[in-house]
MIZAKOL-576648 format. One line per field, with one value per residue (C-alpha): z, x, y; residue number from 1; residue in three letters. Coordinates in nm, 4 decimals. Layout:
// MIZAKOL-576648
w = Z;...
u = X;...
v = Y;...
nr = NUM;...
rest = ALA;...
This chain:
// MIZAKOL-576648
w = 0.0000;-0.1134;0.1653;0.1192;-0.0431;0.1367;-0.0401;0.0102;0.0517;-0.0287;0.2805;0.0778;-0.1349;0.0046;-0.2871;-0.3226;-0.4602;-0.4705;-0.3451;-0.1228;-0.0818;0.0911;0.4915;0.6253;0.7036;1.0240;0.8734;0.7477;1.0654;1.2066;0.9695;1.0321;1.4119;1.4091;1.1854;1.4714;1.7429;1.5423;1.4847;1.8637;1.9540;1.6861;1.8722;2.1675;2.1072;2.2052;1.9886;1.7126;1.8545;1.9200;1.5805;1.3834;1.5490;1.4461;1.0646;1.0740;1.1852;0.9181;0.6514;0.7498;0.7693;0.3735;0.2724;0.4080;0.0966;-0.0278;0.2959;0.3684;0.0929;0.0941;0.4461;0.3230;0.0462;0.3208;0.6174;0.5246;0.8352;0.5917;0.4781;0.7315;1.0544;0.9066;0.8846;1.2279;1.3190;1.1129;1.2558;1.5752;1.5004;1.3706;1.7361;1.9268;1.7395;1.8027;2.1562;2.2124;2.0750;2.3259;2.6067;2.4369;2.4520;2.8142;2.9618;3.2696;3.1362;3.2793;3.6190;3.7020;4.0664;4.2320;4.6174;4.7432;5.0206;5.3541;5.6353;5.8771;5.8001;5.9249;5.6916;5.5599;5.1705;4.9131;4.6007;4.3900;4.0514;3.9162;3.5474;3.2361;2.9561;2.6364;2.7165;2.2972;2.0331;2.0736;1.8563;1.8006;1.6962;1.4777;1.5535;1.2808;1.3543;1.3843;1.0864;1.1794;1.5625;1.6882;1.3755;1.2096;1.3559;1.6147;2.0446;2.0834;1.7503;1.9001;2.2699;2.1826;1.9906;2.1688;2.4696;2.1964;2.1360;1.7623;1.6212;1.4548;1.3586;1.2835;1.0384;1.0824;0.7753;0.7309;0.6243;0.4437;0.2165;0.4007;0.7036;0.3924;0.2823;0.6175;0.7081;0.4118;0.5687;0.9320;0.7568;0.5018;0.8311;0.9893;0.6489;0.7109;1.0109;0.9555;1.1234;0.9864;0.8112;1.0094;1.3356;1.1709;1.0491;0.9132;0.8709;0.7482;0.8736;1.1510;1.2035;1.1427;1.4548;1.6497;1.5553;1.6859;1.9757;2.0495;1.9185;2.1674;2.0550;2.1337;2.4494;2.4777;2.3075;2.2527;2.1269;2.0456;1.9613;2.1213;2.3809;2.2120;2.0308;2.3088;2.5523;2.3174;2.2512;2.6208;2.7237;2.4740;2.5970;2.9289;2.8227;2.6282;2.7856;2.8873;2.9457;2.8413;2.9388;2.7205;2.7200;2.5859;2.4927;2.4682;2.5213;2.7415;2.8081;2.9328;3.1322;3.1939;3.4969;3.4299;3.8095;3.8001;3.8908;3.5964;3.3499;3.5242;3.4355;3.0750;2.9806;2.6143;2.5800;2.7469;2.5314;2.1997;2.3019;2.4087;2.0271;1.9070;2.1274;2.0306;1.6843;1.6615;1.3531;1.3087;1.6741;1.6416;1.9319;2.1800;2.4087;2.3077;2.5324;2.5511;2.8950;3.0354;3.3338;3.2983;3.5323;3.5060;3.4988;3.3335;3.3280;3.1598;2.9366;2.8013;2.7818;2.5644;2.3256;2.2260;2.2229;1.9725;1.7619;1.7252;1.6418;1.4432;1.2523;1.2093;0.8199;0.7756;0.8015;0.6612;0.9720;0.8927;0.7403;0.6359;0.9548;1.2232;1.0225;1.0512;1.3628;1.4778;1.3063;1.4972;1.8281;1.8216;1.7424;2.0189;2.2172;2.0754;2.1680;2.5593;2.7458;2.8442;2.5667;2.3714;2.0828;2.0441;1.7335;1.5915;1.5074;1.2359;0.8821;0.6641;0.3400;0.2292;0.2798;0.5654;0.9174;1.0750;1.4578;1.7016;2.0978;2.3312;2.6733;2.9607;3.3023;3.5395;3.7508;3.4714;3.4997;3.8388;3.8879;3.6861;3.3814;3.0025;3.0596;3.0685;2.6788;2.7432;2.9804;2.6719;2.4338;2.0481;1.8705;1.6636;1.6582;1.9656;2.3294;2.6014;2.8367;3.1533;3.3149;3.7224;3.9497;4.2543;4.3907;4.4882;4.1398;4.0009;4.2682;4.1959;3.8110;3.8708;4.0946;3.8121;3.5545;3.4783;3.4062;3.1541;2.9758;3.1233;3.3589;3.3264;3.5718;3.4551;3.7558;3.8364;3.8869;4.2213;4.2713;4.0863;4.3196;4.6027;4.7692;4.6946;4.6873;5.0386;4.8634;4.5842;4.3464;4.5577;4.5960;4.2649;4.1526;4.4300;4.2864;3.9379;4.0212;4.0822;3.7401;3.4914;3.3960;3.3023;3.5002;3.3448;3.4781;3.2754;2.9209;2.6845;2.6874;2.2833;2.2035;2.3932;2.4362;2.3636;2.6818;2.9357;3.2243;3.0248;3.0979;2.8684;3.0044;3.3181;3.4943;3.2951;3.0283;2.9097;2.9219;3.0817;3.2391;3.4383;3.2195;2.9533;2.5697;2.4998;2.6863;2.7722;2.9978;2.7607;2.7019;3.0880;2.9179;2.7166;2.9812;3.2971;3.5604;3.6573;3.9229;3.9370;4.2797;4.3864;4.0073;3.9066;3.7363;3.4304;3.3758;3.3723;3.1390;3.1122;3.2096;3.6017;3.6331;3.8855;3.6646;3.4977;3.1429;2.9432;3.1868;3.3244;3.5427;3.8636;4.2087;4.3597;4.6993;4.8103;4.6066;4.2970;4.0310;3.7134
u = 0.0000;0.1446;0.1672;0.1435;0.3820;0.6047;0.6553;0.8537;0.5949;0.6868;0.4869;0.5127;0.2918;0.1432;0.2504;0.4298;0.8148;0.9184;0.8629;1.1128;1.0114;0.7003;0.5578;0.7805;0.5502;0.5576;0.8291;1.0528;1.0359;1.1369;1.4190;1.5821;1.5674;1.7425;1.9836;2.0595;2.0439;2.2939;2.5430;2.5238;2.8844;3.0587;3.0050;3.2410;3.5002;3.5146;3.8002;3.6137;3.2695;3.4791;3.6158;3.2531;3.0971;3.3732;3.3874;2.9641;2.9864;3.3083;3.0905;2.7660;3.0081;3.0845;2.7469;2.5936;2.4995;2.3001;2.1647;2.0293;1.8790;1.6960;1.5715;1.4684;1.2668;1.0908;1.0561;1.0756;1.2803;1.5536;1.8981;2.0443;1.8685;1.9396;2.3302;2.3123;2.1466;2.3596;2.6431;2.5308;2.4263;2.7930;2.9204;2.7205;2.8349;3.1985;3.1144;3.0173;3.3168;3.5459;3.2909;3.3568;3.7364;3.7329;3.5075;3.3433;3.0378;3.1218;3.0894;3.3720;3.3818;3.6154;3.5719;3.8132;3.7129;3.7000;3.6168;3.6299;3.3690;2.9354;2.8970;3.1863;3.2401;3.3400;3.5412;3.2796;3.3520;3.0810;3.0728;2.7862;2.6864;2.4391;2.1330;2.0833;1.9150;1.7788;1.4104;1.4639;1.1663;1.2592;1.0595;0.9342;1.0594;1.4540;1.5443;1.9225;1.9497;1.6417;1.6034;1.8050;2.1798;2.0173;2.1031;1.8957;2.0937;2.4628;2.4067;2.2553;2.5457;2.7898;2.6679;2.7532;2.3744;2.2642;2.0027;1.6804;1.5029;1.1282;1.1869;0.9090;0.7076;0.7807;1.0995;1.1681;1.4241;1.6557;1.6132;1.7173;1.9848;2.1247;2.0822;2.3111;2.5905;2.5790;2.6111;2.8929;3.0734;3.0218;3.1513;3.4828;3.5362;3.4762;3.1509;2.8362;2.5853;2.3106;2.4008;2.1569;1.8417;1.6010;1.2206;0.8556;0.4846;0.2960;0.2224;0.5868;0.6593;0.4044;0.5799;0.9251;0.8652;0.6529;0.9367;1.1082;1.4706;1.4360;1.5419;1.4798;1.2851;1.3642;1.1046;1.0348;0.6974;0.3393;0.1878;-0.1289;0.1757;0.4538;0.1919;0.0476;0.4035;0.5161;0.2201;0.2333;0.6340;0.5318;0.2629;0.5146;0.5639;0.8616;0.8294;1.1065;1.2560;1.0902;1.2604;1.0117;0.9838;0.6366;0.5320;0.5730;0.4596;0.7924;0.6181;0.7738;0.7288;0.8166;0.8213;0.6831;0.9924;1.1927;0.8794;0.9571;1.3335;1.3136;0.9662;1.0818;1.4113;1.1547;0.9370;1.1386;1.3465;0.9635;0.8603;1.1938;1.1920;0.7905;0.8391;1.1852;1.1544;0.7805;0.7040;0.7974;1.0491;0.9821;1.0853;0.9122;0.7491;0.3791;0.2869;0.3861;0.3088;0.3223;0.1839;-0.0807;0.0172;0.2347;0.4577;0.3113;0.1803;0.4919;0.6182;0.2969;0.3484;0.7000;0.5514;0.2949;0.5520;0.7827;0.5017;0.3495;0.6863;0.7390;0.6552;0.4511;0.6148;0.5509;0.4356;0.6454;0.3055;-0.0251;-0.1564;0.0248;-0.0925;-0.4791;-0.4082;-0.2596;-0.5504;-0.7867;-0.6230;-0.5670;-0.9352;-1.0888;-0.8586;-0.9306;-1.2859;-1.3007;-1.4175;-1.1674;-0.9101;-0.7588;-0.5579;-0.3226;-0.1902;-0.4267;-0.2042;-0.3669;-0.3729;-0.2168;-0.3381;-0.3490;-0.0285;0.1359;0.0543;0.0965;0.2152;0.0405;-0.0395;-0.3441;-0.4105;-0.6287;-0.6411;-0.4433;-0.7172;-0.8958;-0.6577;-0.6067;-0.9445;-1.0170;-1.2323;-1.2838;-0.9833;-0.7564;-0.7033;-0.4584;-0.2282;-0.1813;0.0523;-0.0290;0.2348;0.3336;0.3918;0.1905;0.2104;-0.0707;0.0161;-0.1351;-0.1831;-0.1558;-0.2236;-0.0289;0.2108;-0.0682;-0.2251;0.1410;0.1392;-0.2293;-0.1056;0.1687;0.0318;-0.2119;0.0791;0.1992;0.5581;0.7988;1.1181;1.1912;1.0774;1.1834;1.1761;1.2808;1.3821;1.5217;1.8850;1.7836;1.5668;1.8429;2.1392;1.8971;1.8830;1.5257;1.2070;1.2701;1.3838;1.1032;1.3369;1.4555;1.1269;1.0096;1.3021;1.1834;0.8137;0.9624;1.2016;0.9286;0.7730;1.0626;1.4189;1.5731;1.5131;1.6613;1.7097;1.6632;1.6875;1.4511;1.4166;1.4796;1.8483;1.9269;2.3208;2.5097;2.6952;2.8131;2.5853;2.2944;1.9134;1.6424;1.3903;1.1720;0.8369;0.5755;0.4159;0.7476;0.9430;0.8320;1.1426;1.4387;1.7249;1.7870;1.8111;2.0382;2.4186;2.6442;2.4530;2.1634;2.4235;2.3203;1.9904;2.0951;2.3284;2.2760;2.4896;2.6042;2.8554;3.0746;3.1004;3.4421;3.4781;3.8561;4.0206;4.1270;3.7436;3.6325;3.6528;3.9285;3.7685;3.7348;4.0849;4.3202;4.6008;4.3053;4.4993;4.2644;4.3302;3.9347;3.7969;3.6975;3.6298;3.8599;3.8661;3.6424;3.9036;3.8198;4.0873;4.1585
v = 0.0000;0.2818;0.6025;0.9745;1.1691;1.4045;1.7452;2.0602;2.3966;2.7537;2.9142;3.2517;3.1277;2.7850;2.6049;2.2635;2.3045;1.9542;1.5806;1.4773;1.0947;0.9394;0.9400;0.5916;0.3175;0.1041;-0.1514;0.1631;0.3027;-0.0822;-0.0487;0.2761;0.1837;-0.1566;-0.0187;0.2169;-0.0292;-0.2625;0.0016;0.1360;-0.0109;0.1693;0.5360;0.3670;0.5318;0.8995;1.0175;0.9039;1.0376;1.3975;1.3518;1.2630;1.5894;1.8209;1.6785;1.7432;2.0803;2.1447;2.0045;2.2032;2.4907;2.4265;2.3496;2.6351;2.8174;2.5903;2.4824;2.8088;2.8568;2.5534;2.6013;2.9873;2.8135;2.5983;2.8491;3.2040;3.2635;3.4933;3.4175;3.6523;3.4595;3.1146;3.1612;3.3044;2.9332;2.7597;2.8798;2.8317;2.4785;2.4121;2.6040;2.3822;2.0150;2.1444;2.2025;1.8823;1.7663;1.9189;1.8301;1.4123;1.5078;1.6288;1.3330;1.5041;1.4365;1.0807;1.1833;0.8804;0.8497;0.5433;0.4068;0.1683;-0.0532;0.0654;-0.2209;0.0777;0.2654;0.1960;0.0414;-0.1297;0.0164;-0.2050;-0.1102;0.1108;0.2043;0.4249;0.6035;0.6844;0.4848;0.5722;0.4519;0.3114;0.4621;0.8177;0.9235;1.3285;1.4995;1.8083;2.1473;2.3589;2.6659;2.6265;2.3657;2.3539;2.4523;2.2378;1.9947;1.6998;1.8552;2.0246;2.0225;1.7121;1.5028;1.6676;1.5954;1.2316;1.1650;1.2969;1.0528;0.8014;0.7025;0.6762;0.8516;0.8526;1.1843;1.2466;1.5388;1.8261;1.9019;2.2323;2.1570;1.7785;1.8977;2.0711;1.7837;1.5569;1.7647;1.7825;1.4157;1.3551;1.5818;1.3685;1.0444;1.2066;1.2904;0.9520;0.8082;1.0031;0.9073;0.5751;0.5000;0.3532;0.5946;0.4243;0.6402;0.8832;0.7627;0.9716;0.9339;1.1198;1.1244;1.1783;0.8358;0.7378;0.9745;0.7610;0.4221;0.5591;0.6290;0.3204;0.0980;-0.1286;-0.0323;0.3645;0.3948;0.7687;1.0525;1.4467;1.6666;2.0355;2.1591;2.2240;2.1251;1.8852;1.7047;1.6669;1.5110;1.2996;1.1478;1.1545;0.9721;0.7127;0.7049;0.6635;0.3784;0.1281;-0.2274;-0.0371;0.3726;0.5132;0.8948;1.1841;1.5115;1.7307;2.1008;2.1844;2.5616;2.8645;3.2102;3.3534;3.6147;4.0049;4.1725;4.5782;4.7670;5.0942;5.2591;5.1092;5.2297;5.5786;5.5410;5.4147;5.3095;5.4283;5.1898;4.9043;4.9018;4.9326;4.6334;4.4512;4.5401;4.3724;4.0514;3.9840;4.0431;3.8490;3.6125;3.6633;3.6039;3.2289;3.1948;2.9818;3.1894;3.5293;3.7383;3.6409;3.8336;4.1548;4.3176;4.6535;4.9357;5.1787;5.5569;5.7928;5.5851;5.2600;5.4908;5.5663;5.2388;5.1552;5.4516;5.3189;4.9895;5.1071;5.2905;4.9933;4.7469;4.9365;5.0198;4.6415;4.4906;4.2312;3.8978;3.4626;3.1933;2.8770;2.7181;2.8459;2.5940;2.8265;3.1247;3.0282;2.9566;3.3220;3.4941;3.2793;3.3274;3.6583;3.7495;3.4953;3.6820;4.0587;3.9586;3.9188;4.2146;4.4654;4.3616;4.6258;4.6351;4.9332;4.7832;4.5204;4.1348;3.9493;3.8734;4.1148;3.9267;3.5677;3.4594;3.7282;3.8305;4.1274;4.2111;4.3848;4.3534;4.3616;4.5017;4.4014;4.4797;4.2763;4.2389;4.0449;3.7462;3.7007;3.4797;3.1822;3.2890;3.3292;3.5514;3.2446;3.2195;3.5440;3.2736;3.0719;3.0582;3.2209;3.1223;3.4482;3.7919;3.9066;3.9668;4.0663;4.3742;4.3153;4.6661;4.6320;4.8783;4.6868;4.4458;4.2391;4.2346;4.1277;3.8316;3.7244;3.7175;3.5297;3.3011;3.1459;3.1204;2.7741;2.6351;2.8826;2.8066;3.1671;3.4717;3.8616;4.1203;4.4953;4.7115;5.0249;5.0640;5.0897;4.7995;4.6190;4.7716;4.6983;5.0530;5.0735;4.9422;4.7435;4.4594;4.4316;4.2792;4.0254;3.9183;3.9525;3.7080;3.4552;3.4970;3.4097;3.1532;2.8306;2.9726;2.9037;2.7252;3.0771;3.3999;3.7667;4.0634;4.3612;4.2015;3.9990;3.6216;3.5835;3.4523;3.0940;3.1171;2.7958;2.7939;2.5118;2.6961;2.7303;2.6247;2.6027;2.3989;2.4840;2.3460;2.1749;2.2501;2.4175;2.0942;1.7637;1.6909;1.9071;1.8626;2.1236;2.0710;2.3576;2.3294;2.1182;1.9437;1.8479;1.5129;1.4042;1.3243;1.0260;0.8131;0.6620;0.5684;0.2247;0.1057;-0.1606;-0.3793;-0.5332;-0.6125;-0.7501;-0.4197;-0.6474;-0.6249;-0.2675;-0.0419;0.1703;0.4559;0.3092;0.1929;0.3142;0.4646;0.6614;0.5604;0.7945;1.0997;1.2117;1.4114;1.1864;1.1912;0.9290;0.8167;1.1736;1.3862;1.5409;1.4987;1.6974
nr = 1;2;3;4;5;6;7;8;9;10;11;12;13;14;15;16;17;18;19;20;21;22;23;24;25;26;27;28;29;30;31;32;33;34;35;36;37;38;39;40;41;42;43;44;45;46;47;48;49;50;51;52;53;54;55;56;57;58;59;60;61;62;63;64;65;66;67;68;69;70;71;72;73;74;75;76;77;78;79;80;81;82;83;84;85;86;87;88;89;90;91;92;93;94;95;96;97;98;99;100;101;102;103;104;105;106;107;108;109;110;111;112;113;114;115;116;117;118;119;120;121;122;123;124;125;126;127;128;129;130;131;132;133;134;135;136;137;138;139;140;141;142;143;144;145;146;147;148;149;150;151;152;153;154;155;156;157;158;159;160;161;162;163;164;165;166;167;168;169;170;171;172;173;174;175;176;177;178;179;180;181;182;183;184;185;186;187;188;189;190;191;192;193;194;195;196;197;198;199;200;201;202;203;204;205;206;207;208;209;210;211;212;213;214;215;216;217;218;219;220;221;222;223;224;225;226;227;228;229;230;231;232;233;234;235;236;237;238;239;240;241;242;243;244;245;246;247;248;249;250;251;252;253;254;255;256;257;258;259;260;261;262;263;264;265;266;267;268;269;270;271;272;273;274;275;276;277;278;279;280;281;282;283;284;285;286;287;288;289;290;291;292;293;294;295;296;297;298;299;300;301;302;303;304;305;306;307;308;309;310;311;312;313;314;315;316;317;318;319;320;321;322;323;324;325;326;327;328;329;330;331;332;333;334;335;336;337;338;339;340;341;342;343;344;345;346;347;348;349;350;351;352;353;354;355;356;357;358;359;360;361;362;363;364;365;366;367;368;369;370;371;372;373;374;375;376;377;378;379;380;381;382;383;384;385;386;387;388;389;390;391;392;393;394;395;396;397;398;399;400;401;402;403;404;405;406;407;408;409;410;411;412;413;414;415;416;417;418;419;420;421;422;423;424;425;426;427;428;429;430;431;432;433;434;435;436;437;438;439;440;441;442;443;444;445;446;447;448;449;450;451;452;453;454;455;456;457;458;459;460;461;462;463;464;465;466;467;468;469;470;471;472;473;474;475;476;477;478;479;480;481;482;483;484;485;486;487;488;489;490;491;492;493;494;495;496;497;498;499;500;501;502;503;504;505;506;507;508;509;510;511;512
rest = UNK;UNK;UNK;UNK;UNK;UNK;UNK;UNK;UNK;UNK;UNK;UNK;UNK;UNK;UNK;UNK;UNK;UNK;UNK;UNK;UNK;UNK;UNK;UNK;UNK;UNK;UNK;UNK;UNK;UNK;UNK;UNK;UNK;UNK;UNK;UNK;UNK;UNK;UNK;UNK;UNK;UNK;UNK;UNK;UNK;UNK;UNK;UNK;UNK;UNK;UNK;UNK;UNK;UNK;UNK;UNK;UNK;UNK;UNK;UNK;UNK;UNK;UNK;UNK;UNK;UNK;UNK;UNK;UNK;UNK;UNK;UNK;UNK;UNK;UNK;UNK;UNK;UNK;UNK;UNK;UNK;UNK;UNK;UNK;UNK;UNK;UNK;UNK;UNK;UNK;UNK;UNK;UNK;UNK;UNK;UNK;UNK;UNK;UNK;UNK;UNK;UNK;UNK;UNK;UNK;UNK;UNK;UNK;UNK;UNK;UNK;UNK;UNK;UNK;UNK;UNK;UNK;UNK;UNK;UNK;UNK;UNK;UNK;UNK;UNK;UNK;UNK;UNK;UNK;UNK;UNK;UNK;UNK;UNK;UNK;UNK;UNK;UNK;UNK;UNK;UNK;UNK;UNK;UNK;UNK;UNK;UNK;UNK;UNK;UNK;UNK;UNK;UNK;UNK;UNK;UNK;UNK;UNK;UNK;UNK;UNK;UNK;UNK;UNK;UNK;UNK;UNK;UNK;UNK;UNK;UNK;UNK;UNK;UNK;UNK;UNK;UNK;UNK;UNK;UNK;UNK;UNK;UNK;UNK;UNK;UNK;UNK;UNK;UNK;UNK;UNK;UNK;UNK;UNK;UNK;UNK;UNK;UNK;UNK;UNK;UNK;UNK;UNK;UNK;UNK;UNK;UNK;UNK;UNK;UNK;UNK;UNK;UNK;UNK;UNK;UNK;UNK;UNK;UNK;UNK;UNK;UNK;UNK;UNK;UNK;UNK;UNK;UNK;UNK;UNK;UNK;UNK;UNK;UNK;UNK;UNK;UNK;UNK;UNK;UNK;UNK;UNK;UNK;UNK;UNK;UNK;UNK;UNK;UNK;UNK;UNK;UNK;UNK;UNK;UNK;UNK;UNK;UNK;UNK;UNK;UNK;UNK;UNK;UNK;UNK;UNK;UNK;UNK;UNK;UNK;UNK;UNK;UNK;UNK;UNK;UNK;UNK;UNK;UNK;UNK;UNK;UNK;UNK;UNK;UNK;UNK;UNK;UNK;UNK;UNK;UNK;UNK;UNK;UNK;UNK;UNK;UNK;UNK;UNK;UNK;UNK;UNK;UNK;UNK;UNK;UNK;UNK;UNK;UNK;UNK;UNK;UNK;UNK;UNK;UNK;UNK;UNK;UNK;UNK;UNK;UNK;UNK;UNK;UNK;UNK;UNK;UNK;UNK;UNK;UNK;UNK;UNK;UNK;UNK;UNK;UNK;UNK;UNK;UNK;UNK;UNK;UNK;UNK;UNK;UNK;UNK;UNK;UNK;UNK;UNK;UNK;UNK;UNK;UNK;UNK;UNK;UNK;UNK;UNK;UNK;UNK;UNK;UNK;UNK;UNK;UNK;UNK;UNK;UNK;UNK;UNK;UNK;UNK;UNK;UNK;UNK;UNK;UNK;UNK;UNK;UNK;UNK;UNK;UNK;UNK;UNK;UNK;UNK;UNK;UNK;UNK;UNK;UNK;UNK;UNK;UNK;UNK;UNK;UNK;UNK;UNK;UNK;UNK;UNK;UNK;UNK;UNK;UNK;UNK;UNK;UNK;UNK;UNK;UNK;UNK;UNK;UNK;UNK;UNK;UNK;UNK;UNK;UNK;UNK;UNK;UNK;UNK;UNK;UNK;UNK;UNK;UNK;UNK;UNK;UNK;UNK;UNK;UNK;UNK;UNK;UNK;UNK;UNK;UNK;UNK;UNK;UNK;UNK;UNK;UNK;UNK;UNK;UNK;UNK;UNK;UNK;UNK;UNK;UNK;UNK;UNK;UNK;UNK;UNK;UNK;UNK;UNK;UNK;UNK;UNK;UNK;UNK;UNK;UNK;UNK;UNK;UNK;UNK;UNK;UNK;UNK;UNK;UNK;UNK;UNK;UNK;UNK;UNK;UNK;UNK;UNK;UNK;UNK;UNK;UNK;UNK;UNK;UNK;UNK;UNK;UNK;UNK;UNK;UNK;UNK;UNK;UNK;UNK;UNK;UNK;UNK;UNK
């Protein structure tokens, strides 16, 4: 029986460019994923692993032309902002490269026996392994950073797990194009082309992660989608871990004193942040608290200004487009809702940005108010106009999990000289709500750094780890310890002359 086609869609103009092969079937999903499984052993070796991920990014790096301009073709997002990603994409596979070369991520830590302590210790020998083969789910709107070479595809590799990515429909050709760069690199370095597997379709996506031979899953996209695939995760014979992005609100908290100080630079840098690649960040700014007053005031003209400078700009699909106009007017139409500068459809194929405002008050009690606490994917935000702290706090209070939180203050408040401590409290209010708390800047821009979190309390991601970091490689090992086990045995990386030179902990000292 023969399945759907997959094609390649100009969302400038909704029409199809090219077929780039057919949705995968149950049995090509069952191929692609024992493939993987069977060629698991030959990621062992972390030179070679190190060496793989540098050779991908280099060959990304020198394919980037063309790659670009294929993912323009498919998304819209501009040449200028895809190179940006690319090169960060390439960054980020080189950094997991020199975190493979160091071997921290290992966390080795050696015990020798001690009959003297309560009680007695035996010789422990504890270190990481991959857990197997990894299902990434690619996310629509980054189709290099969160997509087929993206954090989830580096880090999974990098902990030496093959892969097997669901490429997102917005984008087939470039996730085939850049599927046939990873496996070019593997080629080079000598490892089997099957450590990246590639597949189509919704229902192909089902089928992956259902398969017993995935022994983890990392996803980016909404909320409907990500549950659906963490619960059937969770319901296999055997669950396995789900690392899920799924949506967030990344509230903004703006005191009253930093409106009064620079209400104008605020809200320029808002109208920059909300509008940032059409709005389709997942971490734009989709609530801000803003005061009442003068003050607010001000910060809403220059939000007005901005916004309503801003061209009108392509959603990655003409679903998600539909979809903005829709939201946006259920939400225009709830009582007290105002829109300065109206978001919506600017004609058949475009959208145009805007934002609404509604008292504070109106969302601190359960209601039909509620639709302005979820997330419209696009280029729109809601200012919520308080009148007091306890208004912020009643806000707040109703908000669920973030990938990040903002407070603007003063330079007082910030210095803490003022405000009897308001933004101390103000971070420990935003804190519980989100993975990534700023001060005085705007959540869009994730940097690729060892300290970095992007992840926070559901619905943003359903675990704690973070996809974006060095780090996100913790979410594809697990730990296991070795008992009073003959040193000619163990793996190098637990023996006593530490031949391979890692980071440990041995005997309660840490090593370097």
């Amino acid at each position: 029986m023969a399945t759907a086609p997959v094609w390649s869609v100009d969302p400038r103009t909704g029409k199809q460019r090219e077929q780039v092969g057919a949705e995968a079937t149950a049995a090509d999903v069952h191929r692609a994923v024992t493939a993987a499984h069977a060629v698991r052993g030959a990621l062992a070796d972390r030179t070679v692993r190190a060496a793989f991920l540098r050779s991908a990014a280099e060959l990304l790096d020198g394919a980037k032309d063309d790659l670009v301009a294929e993912a323009d073709a498919e998304t819209a997002l501009g040449t200028a902002r895809l190179t940006g990603e690319l090169a960060r994409t390439c960054y980020q596979l080189r950094s997991f490269a020199d975190i493979v070369d160091e071997g921290a991520y290992l966390d080795v830590v050696i015990d020798h026996p001690d009959s003297a302590a309560t009680p007695p210790v035996p010789d422990l020998r504890r270190h990481k392994v991959p857990l197997g083969v990894v299902a990434v789910y690619a996310a629509s709107n980054f189709p290099f950073a969160f997509s087929v070479p993206g954090g989830d595809t580096a880090s999974a590799l990098a902990a030496g797990c093959p892969v097997v990515v669901k490429a997102h429909p917005d984008h087939p050709a470039t996730s085939e194009r850049v599927a046939a760069v990873l496996r070019a690199a593997a080629a080079r370095n000598g490892l089997p082309e099957d450590v990246v597997g590639l597949v189509h379709g919704f229902e192909a996506g089902v089928e992956l992660v259902r398969h017993p031979l995935v022994t983890a899953a990392g996803f980016t996209g909404s909320v409907r989608g990500g549950r659906a695939l963490f619960d059937a995760a969770a319901a296999r014979p055997v669950p396995i871990p789900f690392h899920g992005e799924l949506g967030s609100l990344n509230p903004v908290v703006v005191t009253e004193a930093a409106a009064a100080e620079r209400a104008e630079q605020i809200g320029t840098g808002l109208a920059g942040s909300m509008t940032l690649g059409v709005g389709q960040f997942c971490v734009k700014p989709g609530l801000v608290l803003a005061p009442e007053g003068a003050a607010g005031d001000r910060l809403l003209k220059s939000l007005t200004d901005a916004v309503g400078a801003t061209g009108a700009g392509v959603l990655l699909d003409h679903r998600m487009r539909d979809n903005f106009v829709a939201g946006v007017a259920a939400r225009a139409q709830l009582p007290d809702v105002d829109a300065p500068v109206t978001p919506g459809a600017a004609d058949e194929h475009t959208v145009t940005a805007g934002f609404l405002t509604v008292p504070a008050a109106r969302l601190a009690a359960e209601g039909a108010h509620d639709l302005l606490l979820e997330e419209c994917f696009g280029p729109v935000t809601v200012i919520a106009r308080y009148t007091d702290d306890d208004e912020i706090t009643a806000v707040l209070s109703r908000l669920p999990g973030n990938l990040t939180a903002t407070v603007h203050l003063s330079d007082d408040e910030a210095a803490g000289v003022s405000g009897a401590g308001r933004g101390t409290r103000l971070l420990a209010e935003l804190t519980p709500l989100a993975g990534r708390v700023l001060v005085n800047g705007w959540p869009t821009g994730v940097a690729v750094a060892p300290a970095q979190q992007h992840g926070g309390p559901y619905p943003a991601t359903t675990s704690t780890s973070t996809s974006v970091g060095g780090t996100a490689i913790e979410r594809w090992l697990r730990p296991v310890v070795y008992q009073n086990t003959p040193e000619a045995l163990l793996p190098p990386e637990l023996h006593d002359a530490n031949p391979l030179g890692l980071p440990r902990r041995y005997d309660g000292r840490l090593e370097h």
